[in-house]
N, C-alpha and C positions, 0 to 999 in steps of 0.2 A: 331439511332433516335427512341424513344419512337415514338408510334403506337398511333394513336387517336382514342378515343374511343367515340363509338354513346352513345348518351346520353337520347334520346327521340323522339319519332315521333307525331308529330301532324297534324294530316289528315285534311286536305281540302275540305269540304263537298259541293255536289253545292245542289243550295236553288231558290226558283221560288220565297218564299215570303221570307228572312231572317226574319224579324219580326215575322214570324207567326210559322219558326225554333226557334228562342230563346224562343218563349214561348212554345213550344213543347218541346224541351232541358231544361229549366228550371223549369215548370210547372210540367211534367209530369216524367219526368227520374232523377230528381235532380241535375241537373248541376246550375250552378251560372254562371250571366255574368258577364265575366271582361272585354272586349269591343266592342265595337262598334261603328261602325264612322259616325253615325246619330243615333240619339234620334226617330226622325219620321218616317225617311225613308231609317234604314240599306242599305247597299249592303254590310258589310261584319260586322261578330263579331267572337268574341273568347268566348267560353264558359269553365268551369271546372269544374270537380269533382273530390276527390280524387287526386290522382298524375296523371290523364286524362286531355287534353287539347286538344280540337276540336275547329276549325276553318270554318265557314260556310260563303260561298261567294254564292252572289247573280249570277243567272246567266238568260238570256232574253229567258221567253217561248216561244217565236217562234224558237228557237234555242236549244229546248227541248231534242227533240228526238236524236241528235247528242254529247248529254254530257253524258259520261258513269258516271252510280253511283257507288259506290266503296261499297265491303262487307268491316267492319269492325269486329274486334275479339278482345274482352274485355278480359283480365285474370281478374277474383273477385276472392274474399275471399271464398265467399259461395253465390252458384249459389243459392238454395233455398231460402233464407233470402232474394237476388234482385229479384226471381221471384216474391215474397210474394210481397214483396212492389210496383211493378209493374203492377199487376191482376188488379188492381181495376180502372184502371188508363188510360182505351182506347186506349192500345197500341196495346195489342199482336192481331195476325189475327186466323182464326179459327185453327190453324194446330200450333199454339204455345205451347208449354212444354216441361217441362225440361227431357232431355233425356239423357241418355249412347250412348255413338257412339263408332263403331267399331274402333277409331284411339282414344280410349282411352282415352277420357271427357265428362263431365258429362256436360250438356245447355241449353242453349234456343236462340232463333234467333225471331227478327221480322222484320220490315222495318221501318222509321220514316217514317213523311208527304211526304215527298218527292224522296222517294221508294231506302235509301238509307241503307244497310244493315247491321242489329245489331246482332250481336253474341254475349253470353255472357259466358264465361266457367272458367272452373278449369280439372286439368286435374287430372287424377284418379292415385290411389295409386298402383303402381307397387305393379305383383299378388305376 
């Protein structure tokens, strides 16, 4: 029997405002929405960019503290080129830029609105 094979993962992000996540994913990082199951008052959408597909579910701030947020890790093409485009754009926090790491990529990392974790890499050209 032939083996099956993963094909994609699409993370589940939690959100205190969904609405105010899509316009942070869409406005600022370039994603597009493909849905969402309220026009007024999301509790969950699907965003995209690229061959990327996030998922962002509402979840009840009194019940904050006990939702862990997830690091994500982006592979791009060319980390400089998404830094460029990103700078201008009220994302990054004061200790953002693109670095070399000793496990061998090149990055940048911030948080979205709702302190859930962005990483963006390529990883470096064996010495």
């Amino acid at each position: 029997m032939e083996r099956a094979k993963l094909q994609a993962v699409n993370p589940v992000l939690p959100s205190r405002d969904v609405r105010a996540a899509v316009e942070f994913y869409v406005g600022r990082l370039g994603f597009s929405l493909q849905f969402q199951d309220s026009a007024t008052e999301p509790r969950y959408a699907v965003l995209g960019r690229d061959g990327v597909e996030l998922h962002v579910q509402w979840h009840d701030p009194a019940d904050w503290e006990a939702v862990e947020r997830p690091m994500l890790r982006f592979v791009v093409s060319d980390v400089q080129a998404l830094f460029e485009e990103y700078k201008d754009r009220g994302v990054f926090h004061a200790r953002t830029a693109v670095r070399e790491t000793p496990w061998r990529t090149r990055e940048f990392a911030f948080f979205d609105r709702d302190q859930n974790g962005l990483t963006f890499y390529r990883d470096l050209e064996p010495d």
